[in-house]
PAZAPA-4460 file (N, C-alpha, C; in steps of 0.05 Angstrom, whole numbers, plus 32768, in hexadecimal, padded with zeros to 4 digits):
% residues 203
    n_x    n_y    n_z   ca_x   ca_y   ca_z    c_x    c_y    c_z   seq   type   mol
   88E8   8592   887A   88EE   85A9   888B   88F7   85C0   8879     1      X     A
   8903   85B6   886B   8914   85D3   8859   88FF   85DE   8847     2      X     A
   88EA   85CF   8839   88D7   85D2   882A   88C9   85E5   883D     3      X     A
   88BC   85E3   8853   88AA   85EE   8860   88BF   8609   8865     4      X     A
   88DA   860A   8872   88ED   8627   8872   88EC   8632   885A     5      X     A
   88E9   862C   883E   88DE   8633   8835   88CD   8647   8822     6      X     A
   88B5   8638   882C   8897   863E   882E   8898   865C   8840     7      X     A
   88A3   865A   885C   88A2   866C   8864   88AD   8681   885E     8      X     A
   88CB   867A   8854   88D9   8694   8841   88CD   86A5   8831     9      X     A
   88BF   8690   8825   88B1   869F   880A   8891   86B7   8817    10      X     A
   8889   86A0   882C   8876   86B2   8837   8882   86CE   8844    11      X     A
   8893   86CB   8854   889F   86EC   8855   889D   86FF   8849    12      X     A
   88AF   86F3   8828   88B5   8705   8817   8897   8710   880D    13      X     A
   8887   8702   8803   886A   870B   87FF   885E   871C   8812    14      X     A
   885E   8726   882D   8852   872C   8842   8867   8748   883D    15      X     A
   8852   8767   8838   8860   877C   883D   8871   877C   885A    16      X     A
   8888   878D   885B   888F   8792   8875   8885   87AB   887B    17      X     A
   887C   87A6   8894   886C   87C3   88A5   8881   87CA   88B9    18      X     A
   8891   87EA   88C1   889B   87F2   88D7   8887   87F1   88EF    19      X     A
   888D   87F9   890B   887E   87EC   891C   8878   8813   8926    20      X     A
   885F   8812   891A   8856   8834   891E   885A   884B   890E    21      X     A
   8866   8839   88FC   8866   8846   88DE   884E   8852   88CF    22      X     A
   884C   886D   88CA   8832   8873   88B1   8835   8863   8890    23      X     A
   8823   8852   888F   8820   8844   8876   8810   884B   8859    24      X     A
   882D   8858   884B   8817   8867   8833   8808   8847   8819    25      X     A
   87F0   8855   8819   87E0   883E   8810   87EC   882F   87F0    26      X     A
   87FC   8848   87E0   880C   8841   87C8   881B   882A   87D2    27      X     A
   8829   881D   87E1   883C   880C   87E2   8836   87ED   87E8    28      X     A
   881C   87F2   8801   880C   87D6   87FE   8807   87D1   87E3    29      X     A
   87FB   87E2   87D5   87E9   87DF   87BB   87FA   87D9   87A8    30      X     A
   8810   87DB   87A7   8824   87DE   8797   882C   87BB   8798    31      X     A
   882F   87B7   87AC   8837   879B   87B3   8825   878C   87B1    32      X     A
   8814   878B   87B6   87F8   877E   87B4   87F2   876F   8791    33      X     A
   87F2   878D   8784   87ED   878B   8768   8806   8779   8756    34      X     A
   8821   877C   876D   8836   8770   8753   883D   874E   875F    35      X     A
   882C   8749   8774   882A   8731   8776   8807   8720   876B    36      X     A
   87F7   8731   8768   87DF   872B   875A   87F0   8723   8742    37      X     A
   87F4   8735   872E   87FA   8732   871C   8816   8715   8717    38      X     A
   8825   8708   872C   8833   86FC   8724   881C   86DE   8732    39      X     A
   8804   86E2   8744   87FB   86CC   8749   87E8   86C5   872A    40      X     A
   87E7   86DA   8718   87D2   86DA   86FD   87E1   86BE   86ED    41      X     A
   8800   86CB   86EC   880D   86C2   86D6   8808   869C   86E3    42      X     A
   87FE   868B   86F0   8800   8672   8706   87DD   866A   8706    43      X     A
   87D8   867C   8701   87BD   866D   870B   87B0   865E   86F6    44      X     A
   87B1   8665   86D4   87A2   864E   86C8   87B7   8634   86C5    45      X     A
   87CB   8634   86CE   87E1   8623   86CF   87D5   8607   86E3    46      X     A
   87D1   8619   86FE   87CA   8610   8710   87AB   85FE   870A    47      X     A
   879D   860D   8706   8784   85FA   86F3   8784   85E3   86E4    48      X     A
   8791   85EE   86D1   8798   85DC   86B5   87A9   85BF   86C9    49      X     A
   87BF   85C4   86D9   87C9   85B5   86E7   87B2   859E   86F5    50      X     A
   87A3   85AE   8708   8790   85A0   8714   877F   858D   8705    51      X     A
   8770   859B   86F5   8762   8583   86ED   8767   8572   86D0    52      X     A
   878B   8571   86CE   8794   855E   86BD   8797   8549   86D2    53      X     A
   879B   8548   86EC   879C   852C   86FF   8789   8527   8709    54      X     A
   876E   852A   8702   8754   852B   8712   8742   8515   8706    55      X     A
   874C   8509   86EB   873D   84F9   86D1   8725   8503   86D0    56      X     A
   871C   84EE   86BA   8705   84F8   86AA   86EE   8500   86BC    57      X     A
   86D5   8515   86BC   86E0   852E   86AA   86E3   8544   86AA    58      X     A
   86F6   8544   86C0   8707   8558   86C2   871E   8561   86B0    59      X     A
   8728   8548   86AF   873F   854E   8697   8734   854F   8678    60      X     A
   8725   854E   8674   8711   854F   8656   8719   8567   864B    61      X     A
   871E   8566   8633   871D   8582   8622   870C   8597   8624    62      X     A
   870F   85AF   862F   86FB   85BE   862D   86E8   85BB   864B    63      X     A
   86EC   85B4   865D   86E4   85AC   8673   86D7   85C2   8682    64      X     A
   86BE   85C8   868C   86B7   85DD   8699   869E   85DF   86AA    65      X     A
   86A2   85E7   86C3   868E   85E2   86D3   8682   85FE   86DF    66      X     A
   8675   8618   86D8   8679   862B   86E4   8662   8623   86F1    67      X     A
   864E   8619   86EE   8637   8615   8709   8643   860B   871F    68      X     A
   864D   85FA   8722   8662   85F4   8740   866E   8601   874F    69      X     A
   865C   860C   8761   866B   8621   877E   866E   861C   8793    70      X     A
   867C   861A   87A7   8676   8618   87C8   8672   862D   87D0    71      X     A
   865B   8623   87E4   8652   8636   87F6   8665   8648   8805    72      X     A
   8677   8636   880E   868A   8647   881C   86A7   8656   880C    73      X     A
   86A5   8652   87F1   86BC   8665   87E7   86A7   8682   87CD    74      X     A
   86A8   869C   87DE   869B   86A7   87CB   86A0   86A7   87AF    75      X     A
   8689   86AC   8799   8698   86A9   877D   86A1   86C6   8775    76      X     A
   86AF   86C7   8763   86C0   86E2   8758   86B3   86F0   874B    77      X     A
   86A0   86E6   873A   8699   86F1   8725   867F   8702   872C    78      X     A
   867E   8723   8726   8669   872E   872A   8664   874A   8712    79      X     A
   8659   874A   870D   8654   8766   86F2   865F   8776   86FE    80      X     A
   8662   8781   86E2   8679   879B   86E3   8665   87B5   86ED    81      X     A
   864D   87B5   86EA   8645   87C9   86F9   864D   87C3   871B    82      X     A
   8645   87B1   8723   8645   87A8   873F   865E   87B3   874D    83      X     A
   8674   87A7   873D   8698   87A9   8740   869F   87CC   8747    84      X     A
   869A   87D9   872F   8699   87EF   872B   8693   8808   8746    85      X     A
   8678   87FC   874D   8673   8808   875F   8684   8807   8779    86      X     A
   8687   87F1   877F   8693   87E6   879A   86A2   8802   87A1    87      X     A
   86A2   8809   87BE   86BB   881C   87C1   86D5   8811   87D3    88      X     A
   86E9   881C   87D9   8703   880D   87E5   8701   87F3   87F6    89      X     A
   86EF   8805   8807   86EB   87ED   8823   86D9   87D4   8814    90      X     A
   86C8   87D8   880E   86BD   87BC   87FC   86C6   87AB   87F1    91      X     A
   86D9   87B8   87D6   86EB   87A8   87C6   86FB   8799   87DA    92      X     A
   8708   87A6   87E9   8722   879C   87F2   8714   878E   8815    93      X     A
   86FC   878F   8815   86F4   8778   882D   86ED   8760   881B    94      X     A
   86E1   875E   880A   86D2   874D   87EF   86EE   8737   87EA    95      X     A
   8707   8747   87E6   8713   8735   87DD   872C   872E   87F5    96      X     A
   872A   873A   8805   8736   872D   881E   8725   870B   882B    97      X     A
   8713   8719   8825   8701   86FE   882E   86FD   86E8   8820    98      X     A
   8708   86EC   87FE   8708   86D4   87E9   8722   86CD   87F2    99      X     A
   8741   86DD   87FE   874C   86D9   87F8   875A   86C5   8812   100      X     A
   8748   86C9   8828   874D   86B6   883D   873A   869B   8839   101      X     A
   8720   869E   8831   8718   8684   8825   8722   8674   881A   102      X     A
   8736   867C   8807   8746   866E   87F4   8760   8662   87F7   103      X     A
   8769   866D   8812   8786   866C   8822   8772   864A   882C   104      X     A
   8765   8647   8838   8755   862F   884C   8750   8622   8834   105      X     A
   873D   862C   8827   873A   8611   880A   874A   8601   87FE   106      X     A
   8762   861A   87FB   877A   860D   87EB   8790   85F6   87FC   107      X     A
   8789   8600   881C   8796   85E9   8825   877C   85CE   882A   108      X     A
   8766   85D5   882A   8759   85BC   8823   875B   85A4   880C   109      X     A
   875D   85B5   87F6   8767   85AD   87DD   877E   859A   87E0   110      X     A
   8796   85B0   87E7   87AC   85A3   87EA   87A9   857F   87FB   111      X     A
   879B   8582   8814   87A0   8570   8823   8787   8552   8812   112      X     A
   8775   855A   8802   876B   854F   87F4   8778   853B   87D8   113      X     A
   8786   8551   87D0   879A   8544   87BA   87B0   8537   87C3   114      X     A
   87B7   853C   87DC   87D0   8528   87EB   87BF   8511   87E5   115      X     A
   87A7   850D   87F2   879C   84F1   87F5   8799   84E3   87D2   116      X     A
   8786   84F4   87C4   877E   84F3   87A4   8795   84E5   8796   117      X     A
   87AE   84F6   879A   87BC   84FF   877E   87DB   84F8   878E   118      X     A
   87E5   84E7   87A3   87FE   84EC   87B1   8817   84ED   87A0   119      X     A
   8819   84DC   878A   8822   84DA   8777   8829   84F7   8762   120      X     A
   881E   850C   876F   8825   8523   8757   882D   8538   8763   121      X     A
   8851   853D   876D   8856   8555   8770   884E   8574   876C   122      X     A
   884F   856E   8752   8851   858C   8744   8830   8595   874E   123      X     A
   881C   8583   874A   8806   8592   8754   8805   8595   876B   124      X     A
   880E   8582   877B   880F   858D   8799   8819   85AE   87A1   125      X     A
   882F   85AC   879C   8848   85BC   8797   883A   85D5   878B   126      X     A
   8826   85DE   8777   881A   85F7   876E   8806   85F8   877C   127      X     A
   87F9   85E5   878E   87E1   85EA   8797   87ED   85FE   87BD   128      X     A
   880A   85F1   87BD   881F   8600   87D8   881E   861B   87D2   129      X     A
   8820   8620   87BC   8833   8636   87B6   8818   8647   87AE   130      X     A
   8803   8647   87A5   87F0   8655   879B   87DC   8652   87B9   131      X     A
   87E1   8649   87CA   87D7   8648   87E8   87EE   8663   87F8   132      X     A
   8802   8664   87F1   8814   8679   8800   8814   868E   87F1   133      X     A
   880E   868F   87D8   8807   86A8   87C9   87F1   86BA   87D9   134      X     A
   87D7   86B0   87D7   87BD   86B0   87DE   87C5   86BC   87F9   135      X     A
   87D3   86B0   880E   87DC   86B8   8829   87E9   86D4   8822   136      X     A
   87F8   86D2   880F   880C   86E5   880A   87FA   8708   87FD   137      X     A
   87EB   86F9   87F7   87D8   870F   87ED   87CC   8725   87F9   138      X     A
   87BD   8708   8811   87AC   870F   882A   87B6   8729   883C   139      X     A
   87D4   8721   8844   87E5   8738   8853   87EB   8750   8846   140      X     A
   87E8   874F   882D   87EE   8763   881A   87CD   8775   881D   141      X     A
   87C0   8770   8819   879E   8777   8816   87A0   8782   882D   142      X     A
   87A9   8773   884F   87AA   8782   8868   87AA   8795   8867   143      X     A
   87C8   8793   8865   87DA   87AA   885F   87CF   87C7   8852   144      X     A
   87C1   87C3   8842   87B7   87DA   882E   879C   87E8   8841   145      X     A
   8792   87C9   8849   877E   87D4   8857   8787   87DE   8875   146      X     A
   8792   87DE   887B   87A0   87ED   8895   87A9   8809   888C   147      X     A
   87BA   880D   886F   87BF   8823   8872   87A9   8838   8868   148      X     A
   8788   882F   885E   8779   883B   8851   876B   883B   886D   149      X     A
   8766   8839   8885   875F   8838   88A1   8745   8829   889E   150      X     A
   873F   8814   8890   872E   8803   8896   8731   87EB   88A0   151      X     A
   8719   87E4   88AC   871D   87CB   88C2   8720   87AF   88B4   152      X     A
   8734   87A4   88BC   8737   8784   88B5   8729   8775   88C3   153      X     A
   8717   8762   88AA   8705   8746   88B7   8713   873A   88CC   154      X     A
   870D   872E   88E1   871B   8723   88F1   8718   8703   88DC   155      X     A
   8733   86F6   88DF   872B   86D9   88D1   8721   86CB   88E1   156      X     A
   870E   86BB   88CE   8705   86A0   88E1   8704   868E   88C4   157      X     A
   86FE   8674   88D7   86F5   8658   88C9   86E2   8658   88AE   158      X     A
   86E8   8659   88A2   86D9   865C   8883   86D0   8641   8885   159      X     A
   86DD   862B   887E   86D5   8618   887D   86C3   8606   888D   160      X     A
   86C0   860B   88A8   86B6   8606   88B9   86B4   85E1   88B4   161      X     A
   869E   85D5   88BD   86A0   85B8   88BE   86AC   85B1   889E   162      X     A
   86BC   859C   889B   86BF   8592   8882   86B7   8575   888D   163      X     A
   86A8   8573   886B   869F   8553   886C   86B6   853E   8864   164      X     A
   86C0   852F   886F   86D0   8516   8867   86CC   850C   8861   165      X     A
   86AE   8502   8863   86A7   84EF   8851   86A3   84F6   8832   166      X     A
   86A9   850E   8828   86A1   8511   8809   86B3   84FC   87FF   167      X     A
   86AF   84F6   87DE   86B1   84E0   87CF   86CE   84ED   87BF   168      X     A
   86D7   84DF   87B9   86F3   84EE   87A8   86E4   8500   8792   169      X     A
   86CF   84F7   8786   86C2   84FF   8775   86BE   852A   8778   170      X     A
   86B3   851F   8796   86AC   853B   879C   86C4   854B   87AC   171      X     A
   86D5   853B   87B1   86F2   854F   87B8   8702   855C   879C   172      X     A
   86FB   854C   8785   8704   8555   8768   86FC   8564   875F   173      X     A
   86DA   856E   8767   86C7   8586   8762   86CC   85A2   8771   174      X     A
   86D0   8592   878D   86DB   85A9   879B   86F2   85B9   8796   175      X     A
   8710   85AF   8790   8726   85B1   878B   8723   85C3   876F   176      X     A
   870E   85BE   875B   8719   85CA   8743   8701   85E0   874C   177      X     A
   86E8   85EA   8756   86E1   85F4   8757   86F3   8614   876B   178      X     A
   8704   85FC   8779   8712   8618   878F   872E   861D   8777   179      X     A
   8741   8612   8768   874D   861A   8758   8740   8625   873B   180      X     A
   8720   8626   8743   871F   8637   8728   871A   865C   8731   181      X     A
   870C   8658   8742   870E   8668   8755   8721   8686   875C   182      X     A
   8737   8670   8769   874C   867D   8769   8751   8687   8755   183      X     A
   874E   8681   8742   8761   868F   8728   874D   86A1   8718   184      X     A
   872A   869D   8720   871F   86BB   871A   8729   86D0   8731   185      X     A
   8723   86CD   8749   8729   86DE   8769   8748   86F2   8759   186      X     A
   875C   86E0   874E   876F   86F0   874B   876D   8703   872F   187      X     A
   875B   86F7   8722   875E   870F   870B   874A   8720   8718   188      X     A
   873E   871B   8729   872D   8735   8735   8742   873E   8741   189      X     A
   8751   8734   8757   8764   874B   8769   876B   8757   874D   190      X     A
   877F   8754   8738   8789   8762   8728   877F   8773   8722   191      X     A
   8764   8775   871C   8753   878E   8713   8751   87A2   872E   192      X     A
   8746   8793   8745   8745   87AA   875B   875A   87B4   875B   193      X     A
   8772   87A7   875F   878C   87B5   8768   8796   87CD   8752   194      X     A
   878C   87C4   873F   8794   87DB   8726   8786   87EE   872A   195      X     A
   8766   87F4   8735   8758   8807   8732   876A   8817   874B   196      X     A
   876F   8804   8765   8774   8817   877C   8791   8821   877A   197      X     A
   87A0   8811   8762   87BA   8820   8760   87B6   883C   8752   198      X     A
   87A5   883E   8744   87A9   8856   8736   8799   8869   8745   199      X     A
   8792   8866   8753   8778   8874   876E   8793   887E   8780   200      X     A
   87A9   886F   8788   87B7   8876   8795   87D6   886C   878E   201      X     A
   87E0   8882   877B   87FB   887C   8770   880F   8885   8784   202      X     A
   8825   886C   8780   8837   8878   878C   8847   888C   8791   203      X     A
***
């Protein structure tokens, strides 16, 4: 119980506060946005490196790397810098609203995956919590910005839609490092968006 009070504390504190009819200048989402990007950066190859040291061979292998491995249902991060470039506000910041609720659902898939996998290993459990409430924490932040730039928020739905139970541990270990590798490109992208739109709109 106190763990989950918490969880929620911390989600608070991550989640801008909005007055109720308040004008929202876009510097301050952005502001917040960017200085929790930047503290989810400093966690995420941690979070990796974490993951697939309890996953065995070969995952844990020196040098270990799978970038052809994607799910369908978590978009990938990576796109040329011309592509990026172009994007304008509403794009960027729908683009990564939408990786960034994918990733909120993945990461508790993960999570409830590695309970079964791995029960035996706090600390990954424990980063895979906390880098799931980041991700959340993000999400409200991204709102936020996008509310005060007057563009429309995706309504959420089910990303995940049916999950198979029956996959093999094999393929819950594929999945898991594919969504924590993920995550940790998604955030060096927020870092870059958020930097472009901070200086687009300084406080």
């Amino acid at each position: 119980m106190s763990c989950r009070l918490a969880s929620l504390c911390l989600l608070t504190l991550l989640l801008p506060a909005l007055g109720p009819g308040a004008p929202i200048s876009p510097a301050e989402p952005i502001s917040q946005a960017y200085s929790l990007a930047l503290y989810m950066q400093k966690n995420t190859s941690t979070l990796l490196q974490t993951y697939l040291q309890y996953q065995g061979s070969p995952f844990c292998d020196p040098g270990f790397s799978a970038p052809e491995l994607q799910l369908s249902s978590l978009p990938p991060a990576a796109v040329s810098f011309k592509t990026w470039h172009a994007l304008d506000d509403g794009e960027r910041l729908s683009r990564a609203q939408g990786a960034f609720l994918a990733l909120t659902q993945h990461l508790q898939l993960v999570g409830d995956d590695q309970s079964d996998l791995n029960p035996s290993s706090p600390i990954l459990l424990a980063q895979l919590r906390a880098a799931r409430l980041r991700a959340q924490g993000l999400l409200g932040n991204i709102a936020a910005i996008m509310t005060s730039l007057g563009l429309p928020i995706p309504p959420e739905e089910d990303i995940l839609g049916l999950v198979p139970f029956e996959a093999s541990a094999f393929e819950r270990k594929c999945r898991g490092y594919i969504v924590t590798r993920e995550y940790r490109h998604w955030t060096d992208r927020a870092v870059r968006d958020l930097a472009l739109l901070k200086a687009k709109y300084p406080g």
